[in-house]
N, C-alpha and C positions, 0 to 999 in steps of 0.2 A: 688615515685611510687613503689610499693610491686611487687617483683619479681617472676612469677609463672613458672611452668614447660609447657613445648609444647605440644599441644593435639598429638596423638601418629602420626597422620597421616600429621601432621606439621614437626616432626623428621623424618619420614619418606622423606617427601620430601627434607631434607638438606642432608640426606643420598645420596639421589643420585644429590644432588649439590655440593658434595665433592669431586668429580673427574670429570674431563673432560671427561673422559673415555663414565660414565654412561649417559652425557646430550646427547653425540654424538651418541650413541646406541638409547638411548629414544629416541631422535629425529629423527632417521631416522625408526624405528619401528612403531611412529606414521603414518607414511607416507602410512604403510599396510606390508601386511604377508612380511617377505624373509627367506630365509636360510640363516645358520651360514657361510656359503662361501660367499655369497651373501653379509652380512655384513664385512665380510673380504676384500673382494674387492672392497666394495665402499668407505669404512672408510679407508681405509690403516691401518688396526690396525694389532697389533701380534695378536698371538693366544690367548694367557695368557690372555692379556686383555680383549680382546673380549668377551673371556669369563665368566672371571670374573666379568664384566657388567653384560653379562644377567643375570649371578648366583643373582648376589645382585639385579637387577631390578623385577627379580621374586619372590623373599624374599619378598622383600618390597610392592609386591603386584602390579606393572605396566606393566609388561610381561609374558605373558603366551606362551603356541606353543601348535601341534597338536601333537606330541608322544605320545603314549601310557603308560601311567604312569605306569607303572610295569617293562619297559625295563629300567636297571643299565644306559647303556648309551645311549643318543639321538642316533638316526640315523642321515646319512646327509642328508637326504630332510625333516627334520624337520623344518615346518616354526614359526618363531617367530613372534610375535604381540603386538603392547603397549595396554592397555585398557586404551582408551580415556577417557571415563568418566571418572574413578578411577583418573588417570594424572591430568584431569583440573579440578577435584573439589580439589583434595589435595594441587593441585600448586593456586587455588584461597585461601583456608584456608591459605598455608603457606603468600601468599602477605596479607593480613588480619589479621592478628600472626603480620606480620612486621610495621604495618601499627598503630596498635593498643595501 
């Protein structure tokens, strides 16, 4: 079998199945809006990482928030959010990549 590369949005989803970090964010983002305290207190996570989840989940295209995109840094009642669709159509392609 001829070995090919991953459609981009298949990489994408191993990106965020390479840390614990990012499935516990995405998963509790799917749930609906919260803020970054919010996720702090219910994951028990540091800060570092917390953050560094959403940094990379919004990269990758499955978290967005309400901020105003021109301010340097979020505020704290900035909510975060998973974009579902986007989530489970990549995570159906990646099991379909695996499957194939």
């Amino acid at each position: 079998m001829r070995q090919r590369d991953a459609p981009d949005n298949v990489s994408g989803m191993q990106v965020v199945l390479q840390a614990q970090s990012r499935v516990l964010v995405l998963r509790h983002l799917l749930r609906g809006p919260t803020t970054f305290d919010e996720l702090l207190r219910e994951l028990d996570m540091s800060v570092a990482g917390c953050r560094q989840a959403i940094y990379v989940l919004t990269e990758a295209g499955y978290v967005t928030d309400d901020a105003d995109p021109s301010y340097r840094r979020k505020p704290s009642e900035t909510r975060y959010w998973a974009l579902r669709e986007r989530v489970a159509g990549d995570a159906l392609d990646f099991v379909k990549y695996l499957l194939s």
